[in-house]
ROFI-743468 format. One line per 5 residues: number of its first residue (from 1); for each residue x, y, z of N, C-alpha, C. Coordinates in steps of 0.1 Angstrom, whole numbers. Each point is the difference from the previous one (the first is absolute). Example, Ala and Ser with C-alpha at 12.3 -4.5 7.8 and 13.67 -1.06 7.14 Angstrom:
BEGIN
1	132/-57/78/-9/12/0/9/12/0  -4/11/-7/9/11/0/-8/11/8
// end
This chain:
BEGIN
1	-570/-1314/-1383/2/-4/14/-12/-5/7  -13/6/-3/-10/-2/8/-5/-15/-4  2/-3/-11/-4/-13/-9/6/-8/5  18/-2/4/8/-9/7/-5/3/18  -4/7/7/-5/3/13/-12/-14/-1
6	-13/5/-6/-9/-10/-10/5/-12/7  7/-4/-12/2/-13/-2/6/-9/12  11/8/7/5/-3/16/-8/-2/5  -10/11/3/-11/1/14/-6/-14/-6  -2/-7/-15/-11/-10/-3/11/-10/5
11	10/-4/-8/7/-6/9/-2/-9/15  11/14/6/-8/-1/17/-12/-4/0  -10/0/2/-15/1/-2/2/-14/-3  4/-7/-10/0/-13/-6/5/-14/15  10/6/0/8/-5/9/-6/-8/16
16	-9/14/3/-10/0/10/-13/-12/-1  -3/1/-15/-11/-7/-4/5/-17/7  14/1/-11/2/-16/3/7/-4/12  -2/7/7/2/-1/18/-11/-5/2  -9/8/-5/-14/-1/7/-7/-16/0
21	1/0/-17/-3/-11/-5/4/-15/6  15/1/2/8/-13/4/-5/1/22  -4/11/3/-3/-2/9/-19/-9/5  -4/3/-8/-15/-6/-5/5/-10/-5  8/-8/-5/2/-12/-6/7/-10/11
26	5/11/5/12/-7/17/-17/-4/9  -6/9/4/-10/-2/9/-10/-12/-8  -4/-2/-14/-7/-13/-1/13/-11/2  7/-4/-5/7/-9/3/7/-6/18  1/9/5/3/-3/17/-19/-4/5
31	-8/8/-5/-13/-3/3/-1/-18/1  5/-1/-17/-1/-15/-5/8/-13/8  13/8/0/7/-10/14/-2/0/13  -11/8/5/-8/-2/13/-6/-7/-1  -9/3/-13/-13/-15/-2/8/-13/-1
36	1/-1/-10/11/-11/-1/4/-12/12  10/11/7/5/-3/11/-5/-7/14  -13/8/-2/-5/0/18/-20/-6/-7  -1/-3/-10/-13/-8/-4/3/-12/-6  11/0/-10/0/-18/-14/16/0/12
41	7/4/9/13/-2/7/10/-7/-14  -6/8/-8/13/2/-13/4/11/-3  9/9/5/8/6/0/9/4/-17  2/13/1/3/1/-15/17/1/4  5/-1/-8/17/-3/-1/9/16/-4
46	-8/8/-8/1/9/-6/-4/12/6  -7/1/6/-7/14/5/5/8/9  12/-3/10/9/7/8/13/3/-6  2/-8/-8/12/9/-14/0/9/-7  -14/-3/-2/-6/13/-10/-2/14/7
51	-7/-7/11/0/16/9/9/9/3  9/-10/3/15/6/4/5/11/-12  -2/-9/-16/4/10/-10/-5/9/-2  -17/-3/1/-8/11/-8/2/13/16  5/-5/8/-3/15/11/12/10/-3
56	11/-12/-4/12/12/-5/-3/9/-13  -7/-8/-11/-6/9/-14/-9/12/7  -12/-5/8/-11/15/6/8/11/8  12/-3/6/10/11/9/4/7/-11  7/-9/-10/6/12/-6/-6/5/-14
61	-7/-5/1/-7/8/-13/-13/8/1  -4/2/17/-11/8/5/9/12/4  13/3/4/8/6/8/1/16/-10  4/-6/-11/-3/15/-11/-12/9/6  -13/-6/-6/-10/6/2/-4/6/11
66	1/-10/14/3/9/12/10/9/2  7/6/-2/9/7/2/-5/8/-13  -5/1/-9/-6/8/-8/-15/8/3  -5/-4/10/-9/2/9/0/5/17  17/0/-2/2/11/15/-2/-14/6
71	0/-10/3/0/-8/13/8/-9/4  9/1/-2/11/-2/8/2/2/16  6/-5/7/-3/-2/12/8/13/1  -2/5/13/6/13/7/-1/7/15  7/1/3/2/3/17/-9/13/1
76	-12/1/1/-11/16/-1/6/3/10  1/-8/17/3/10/6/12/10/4  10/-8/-9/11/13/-1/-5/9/-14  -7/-2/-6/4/6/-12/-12/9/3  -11/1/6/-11/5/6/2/17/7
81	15/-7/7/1/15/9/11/9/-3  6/-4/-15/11/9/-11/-9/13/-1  8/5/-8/-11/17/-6/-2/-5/-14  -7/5/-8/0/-4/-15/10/-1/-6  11/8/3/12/4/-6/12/-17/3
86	-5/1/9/12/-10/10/-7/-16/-5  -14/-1/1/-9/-8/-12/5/-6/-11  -1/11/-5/6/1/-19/13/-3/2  12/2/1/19/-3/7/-6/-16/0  -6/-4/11/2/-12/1/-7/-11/-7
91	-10/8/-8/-6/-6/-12/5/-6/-9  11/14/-8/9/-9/-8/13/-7/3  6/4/14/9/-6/3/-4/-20/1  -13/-4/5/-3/-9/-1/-2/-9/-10  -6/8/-11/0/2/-18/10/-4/0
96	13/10/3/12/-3/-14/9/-16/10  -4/-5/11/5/-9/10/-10/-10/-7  -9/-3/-2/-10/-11/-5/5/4/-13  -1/1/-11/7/-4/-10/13/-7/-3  7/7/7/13/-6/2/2/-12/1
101	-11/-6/14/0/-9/1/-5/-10/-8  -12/2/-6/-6/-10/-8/7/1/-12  7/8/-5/8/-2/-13/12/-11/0  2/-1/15/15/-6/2/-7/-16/-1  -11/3/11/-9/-18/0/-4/-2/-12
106	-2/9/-7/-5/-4/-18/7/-5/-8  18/6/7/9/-4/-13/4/-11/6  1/-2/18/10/-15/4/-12/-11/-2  -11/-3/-3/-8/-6/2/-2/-5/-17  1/10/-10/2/-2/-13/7/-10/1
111	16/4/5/14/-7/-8/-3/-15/11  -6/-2/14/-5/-14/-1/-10/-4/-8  -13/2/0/-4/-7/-12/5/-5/-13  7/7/-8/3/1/-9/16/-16/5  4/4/9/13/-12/3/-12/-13/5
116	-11/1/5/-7/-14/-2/-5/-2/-9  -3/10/-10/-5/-7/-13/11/-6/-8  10/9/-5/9/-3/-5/9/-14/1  1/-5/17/3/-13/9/-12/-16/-1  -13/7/-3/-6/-9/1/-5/-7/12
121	2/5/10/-7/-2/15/-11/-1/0  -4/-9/8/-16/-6/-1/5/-2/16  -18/5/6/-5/-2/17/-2/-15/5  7/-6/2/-5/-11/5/-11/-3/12  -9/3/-6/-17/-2/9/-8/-13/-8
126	-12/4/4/-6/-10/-12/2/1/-14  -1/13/-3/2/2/-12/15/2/-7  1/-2/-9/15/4/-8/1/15/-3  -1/9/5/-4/16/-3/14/6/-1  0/1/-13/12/13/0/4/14/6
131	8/-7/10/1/9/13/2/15/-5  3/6/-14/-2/17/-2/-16/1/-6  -4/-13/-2/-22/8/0/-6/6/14  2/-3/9/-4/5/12/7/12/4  10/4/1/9/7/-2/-4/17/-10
136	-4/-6/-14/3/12/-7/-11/11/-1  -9/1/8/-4/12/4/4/10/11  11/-3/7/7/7/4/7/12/-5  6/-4/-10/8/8/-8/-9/13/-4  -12/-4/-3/-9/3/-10/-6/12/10
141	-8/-8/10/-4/9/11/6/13/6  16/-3/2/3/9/8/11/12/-8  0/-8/-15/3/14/-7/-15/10/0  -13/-7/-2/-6/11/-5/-9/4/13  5/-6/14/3/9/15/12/10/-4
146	9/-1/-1/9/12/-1/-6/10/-13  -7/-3/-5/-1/11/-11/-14/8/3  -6/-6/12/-11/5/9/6/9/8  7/-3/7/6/10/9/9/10/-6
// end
């Protein structure tokens, strides 16, 4: 068990990295369509599409990790003036209400992906993007949010 714990926690862990990563690659590229933009007034075509995708991949594939790290957002000041006891009740009551949820957004979010892939739907933007690439870290993310909580 401790070996598969391991491997999760690296996992998660992983997950986070390439959040991190595609976030550092979002910030040179918007960098580049400033310059671009507002010095040679050539403008990139590409770089507000991308953002848009890569912000939905860093939400949900940082979301594990945070939530694996206690930071999740939370109302301290009700939860501040419970007793420990009354603390803990609403600890897991929130626990077993956040899984719930994200298992359900894990599975309806699968079965669309999976019907745009399957359909062949493309975004009509600049690019021809197959509307379940942007999309399928959802699935991904918010099963392994529910398995955090």
């Amino acid at each position: 068990m401790a070996t598969f714990v391991k491997l999760y926690d690296g996992f998660v862990d992983g997950l986070a990295y390439l959040a991190g990563l595609t976030l550092l690659a979002m910030s040179v590229w918007v960098t580049y369509e400033v310059f671009m933009r507002y010095v040679f007034i050539a403008p990139t075509i590409w770089s507000v599409d991308l953002a848009e995708y890569a912000l939905v991949y860093v939400t949900f594939l940082a979301g594990p990790w945070l939530l694996k790290h206690d930071g999740h957002v939370r109302i301290e000041l009700l939860v501040d003036v419970l007793s420990p006891a009354h603390q803990r009740i609403l600890g897991i009551a929130v626990s077993i209400i956040g899984a719930m949820v994200c298992m359900v957004f894990a599975w309806q979010t699968w079965v669309t992906v999976t019907d745009f892939y399957d359909r062949g739907i493309t975004m009509n933007k600049v690019w021809q993007v197959p509307h379940w690439l942007p999309y399928a870290a959802m699935p991904l993310g918010m099963f392994f949010m529910g398995t955090e909580f």
